[in-house]
N, C-alpha and C positions, 0 to 999 in steps of 0.2 A: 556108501555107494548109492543108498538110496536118495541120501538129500541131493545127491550130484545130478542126478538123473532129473528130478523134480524141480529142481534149479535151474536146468536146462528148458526142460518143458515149460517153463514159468515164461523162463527171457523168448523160447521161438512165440509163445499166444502173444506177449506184450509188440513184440518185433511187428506178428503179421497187423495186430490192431493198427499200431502208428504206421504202417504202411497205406494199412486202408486209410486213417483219417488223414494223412499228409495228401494222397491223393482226392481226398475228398475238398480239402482245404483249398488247395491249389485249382479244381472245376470250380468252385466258389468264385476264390477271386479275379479267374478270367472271365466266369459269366456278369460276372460283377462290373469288369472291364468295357465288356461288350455290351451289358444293359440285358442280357439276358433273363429267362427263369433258371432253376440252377435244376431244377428235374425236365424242362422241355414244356409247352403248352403256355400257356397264359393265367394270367388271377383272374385278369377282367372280363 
């Protein structure tokens, strides 16, 4: 019962991570798209 529980809790942290980086991927390559910065401001 305990592995099941821990197994679970393993896949929702792994789940929420690739949720964030899929969304982060994705702001990437439309600011990429657009010529953007991918946080907002400028380098130069």
């Amino acid at each position: 019962m305990q592995m099941t529980k821990l197994r679970i809790l393993i896949l929702i942290i792994i789940g929420i991570i690739a949720f964030i980086l899929g969304r982060l991927a994705v702001r990437a390559f439309l600011n990429f798209l657009v010529g953007g910065t991918l946080f907002g401001g400028n380098f130069l």
